[in-house]
C-alpha positions in Angstrom: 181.9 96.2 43.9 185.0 93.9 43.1 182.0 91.4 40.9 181.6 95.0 39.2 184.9 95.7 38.3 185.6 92.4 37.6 183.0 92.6 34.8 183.8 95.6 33.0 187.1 94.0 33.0 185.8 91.2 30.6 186.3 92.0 26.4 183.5 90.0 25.8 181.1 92.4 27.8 182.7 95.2 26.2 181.9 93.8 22.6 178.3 92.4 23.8 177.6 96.4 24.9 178.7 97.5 21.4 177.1 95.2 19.3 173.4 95.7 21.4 174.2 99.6 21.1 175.0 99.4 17.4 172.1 97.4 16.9 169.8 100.0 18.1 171.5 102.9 16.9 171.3 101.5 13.3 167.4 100.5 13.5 166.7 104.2 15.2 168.7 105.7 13.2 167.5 104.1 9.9 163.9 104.9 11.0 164.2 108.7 11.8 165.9 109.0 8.4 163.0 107.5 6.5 160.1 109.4 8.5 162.8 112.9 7.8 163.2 113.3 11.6 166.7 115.2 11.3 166.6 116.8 14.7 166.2 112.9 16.1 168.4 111.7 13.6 171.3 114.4 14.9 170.5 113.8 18.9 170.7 110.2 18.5 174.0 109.8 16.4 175.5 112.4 18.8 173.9 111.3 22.5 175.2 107.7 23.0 172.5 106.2 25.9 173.7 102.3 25.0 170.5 101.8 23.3 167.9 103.3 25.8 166.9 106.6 23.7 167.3 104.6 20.8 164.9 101.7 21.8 162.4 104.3 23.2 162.1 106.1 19.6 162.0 103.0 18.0 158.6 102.0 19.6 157.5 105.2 20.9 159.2 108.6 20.1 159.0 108.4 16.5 155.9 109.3 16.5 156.5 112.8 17.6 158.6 115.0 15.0 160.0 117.5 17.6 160.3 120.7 15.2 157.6 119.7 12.4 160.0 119.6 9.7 160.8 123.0 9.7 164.6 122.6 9.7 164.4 119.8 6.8 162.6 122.7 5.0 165.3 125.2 5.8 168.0 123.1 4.4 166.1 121.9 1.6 165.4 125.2 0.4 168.9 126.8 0.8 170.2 124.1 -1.2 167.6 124.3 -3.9 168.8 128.2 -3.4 172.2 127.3 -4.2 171.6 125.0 -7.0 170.1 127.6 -9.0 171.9 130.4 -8.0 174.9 128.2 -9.4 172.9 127.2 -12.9 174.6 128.7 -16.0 177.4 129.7 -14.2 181.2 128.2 -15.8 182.3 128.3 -11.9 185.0 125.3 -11.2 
């Protein structure tokens, strides 16, 4: 337990554990934007697993979109909504 303690004592393990997280947060995060998985996207920017869910949907989630698209397609459409409701309006 004290080799334990000792360790998370260290700076340098501190700084290795965010750059490996950031690492995989930024490929994982990067991919499920491209492929439009927003629910992914969300969990994985808000759930911080130091790389673990990130590393498993980079080789083997991303192939699963969990709602289909559908909430992309909500919020797509409410903000095409909004851009024309808004067209020829002089509202600043």
């Amino acid at each position: 337990m004290e080799q334990f303690n000792a360790l998370m004592n260290q700076p340098n393990f501190f700084i290795a554990v965010m750059i490996w997280s950031f690492l995989w947060k930024g490929l994982a995060l990067w991919k499920s934007a491209n492929k439009r998985h927003l629910l992914w996207f969300v969990i994985m920017l808000v759930v911080n697993t130091l790389g673990l869910l990130e590393i498993a949907y980079f080789f083997f989630l991303n192939r699963w979109d969990i709602d289909g698209g559908r909430i992309l397609k909500l919020l797509e459409n409410r903000v095409k909504k909004n851009n024309n409701h808004g067209k020829g309006s002089n509202r600043i």
